[in-house]
C-alpha positions in Angstrom: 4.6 -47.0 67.7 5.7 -48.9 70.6 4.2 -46.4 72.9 0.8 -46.6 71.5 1.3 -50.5 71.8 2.7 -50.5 75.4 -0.5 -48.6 76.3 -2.6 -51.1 74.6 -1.1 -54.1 76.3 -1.3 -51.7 80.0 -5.2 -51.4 79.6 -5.2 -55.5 79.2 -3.1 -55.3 82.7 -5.6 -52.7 84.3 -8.7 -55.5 83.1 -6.9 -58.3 85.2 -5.6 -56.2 88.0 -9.2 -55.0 88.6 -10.2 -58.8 89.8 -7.1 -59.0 92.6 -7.0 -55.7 94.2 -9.9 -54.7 96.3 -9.2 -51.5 97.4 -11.7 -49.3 95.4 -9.0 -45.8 95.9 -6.5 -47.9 94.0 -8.1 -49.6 91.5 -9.4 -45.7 90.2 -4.9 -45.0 90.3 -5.3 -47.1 87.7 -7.5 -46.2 85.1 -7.0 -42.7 83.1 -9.4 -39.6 83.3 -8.5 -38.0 79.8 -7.0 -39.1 76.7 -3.4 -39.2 76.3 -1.3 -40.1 72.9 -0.7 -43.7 73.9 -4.7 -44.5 74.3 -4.2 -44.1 70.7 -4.6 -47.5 69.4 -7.3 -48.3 72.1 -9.3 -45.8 70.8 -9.0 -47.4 66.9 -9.5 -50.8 68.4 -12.4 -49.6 71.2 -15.9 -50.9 70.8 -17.0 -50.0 74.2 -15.1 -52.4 76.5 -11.8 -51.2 76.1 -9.9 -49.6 79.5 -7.3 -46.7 78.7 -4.2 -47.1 81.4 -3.5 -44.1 83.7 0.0 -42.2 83.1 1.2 -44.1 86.0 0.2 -47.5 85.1 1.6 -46.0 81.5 5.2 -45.5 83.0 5.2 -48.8 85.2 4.7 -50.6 82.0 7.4 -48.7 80.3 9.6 -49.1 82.5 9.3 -53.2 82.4 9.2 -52.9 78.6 12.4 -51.3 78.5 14.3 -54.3 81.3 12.6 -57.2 78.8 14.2 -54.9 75.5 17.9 -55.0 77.5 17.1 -59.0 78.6 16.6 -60.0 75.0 19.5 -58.0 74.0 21.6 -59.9 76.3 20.3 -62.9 75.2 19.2 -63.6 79.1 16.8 -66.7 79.6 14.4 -67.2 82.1 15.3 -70.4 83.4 14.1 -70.6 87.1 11.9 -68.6 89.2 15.0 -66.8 90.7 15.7 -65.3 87.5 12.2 -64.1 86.9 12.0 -63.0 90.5 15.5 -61.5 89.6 13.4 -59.0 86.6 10.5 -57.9 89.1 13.3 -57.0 91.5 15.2 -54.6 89.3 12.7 -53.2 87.7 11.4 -52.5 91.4 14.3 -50.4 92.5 13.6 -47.4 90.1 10.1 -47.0 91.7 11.4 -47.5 95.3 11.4 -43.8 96.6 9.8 -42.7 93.6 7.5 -39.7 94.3 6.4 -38.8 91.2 4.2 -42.5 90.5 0.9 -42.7 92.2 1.5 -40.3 94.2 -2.1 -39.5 95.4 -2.4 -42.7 96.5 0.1 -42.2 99.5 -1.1 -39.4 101.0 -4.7 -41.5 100.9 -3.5 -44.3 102.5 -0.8 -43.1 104.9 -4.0 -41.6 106.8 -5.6 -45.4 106.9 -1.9 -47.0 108.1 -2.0 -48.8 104.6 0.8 -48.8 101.6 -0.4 -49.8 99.0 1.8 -48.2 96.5 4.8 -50.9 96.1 2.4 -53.8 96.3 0.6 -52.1 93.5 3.0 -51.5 91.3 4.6 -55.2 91.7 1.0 -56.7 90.3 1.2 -54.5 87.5 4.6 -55.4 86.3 3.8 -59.3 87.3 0.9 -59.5 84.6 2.7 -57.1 82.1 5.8 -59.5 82.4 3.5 -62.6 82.5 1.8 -61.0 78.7 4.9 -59.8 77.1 7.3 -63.3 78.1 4.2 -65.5 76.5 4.4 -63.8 73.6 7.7 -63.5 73.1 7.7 -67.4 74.2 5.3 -67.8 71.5 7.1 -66.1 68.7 10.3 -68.5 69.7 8.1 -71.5 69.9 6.7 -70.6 66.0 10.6 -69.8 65.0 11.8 -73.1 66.2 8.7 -75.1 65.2 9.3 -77.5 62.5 5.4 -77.4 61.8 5.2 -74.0 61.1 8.0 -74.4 58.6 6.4 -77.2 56.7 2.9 -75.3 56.3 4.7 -72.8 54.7 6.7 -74.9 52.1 3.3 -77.5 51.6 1.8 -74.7 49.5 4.9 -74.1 47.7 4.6 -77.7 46.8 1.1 -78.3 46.0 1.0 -75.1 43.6 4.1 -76.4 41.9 2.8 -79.3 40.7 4.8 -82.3 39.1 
């Protein structure tokens, strides 16, 4: 389930990447050629606008899903721009040296004098961060939220009557 879901939320990266980078070779890196079993819930939810994430834009996204798992596991909070430049930066390191991620996309671009590859991959995990820390944000905000409590108890009264 959270694969299909992590695939959902990598297609809404690809539609936001698609307005910063410019470079046409990368920007095709990005989107997927054939169907894979995480396009699953894009194809449930697709009405023609939909974009299904390449295996590589797949695995960048996993790999930040599974650093924001261990963070709320410890219990780590965001409290500065250090600490969230802190996330990028670890998640970075597995993909530094990494051959088997975009790896078409080197060979391309080594022969223009251009790498594209890292800068790439950190604008992909920026936005996926950027989605998954609002929500989770937003779930905390609606847990805390004394409002959300008393909608839920001002039916319990009204249907109770006196």
């Amino acid at each position: 389930m959270r694969k299909v879901i992590v695939g959902y939320i990598a297609g809404c990266v690809i539609r936001f990447v698609r307005k910063l980078v410019k470079c046409e070779y990368c920007l095709t890196r990005l989107v997927a050629t054939e169907k894979h079993s995480f396009h699953k819930l894009i194809g449930l939810r697709n009405k023609g606008g939909l974009i299904f994430p390449s295996t590589d834009t797949y695995q960048v996204c996993i790999a930040a899903e599974t650093v924001i798992r261990k963070i709320l596991k410890e219990n780590f909070v965001i409290k500065t721009k250090n600490d969230y430049n802190y996330i990028i930066s670890k998640i970075l390191k597995g993909f530094i040296g990494n051959k088997t991620i975009f790896t078409n996309l080197e060979d391309e671009h080594l022969s223009y004098g251009v790498e594209h590859k890292l800068s790439l991959i950190k604008i992909v995990l920026e936005k996926y961060l950027s989605i998954r820390l609002h929500y989770i944000a937003k779930i905390e905000t609606t847990a805390r939220c004394i409002e959300g409590k008393r909608q839920y108890y001002k039916k319990l009264v009204q249907n109770k009557g006196c």
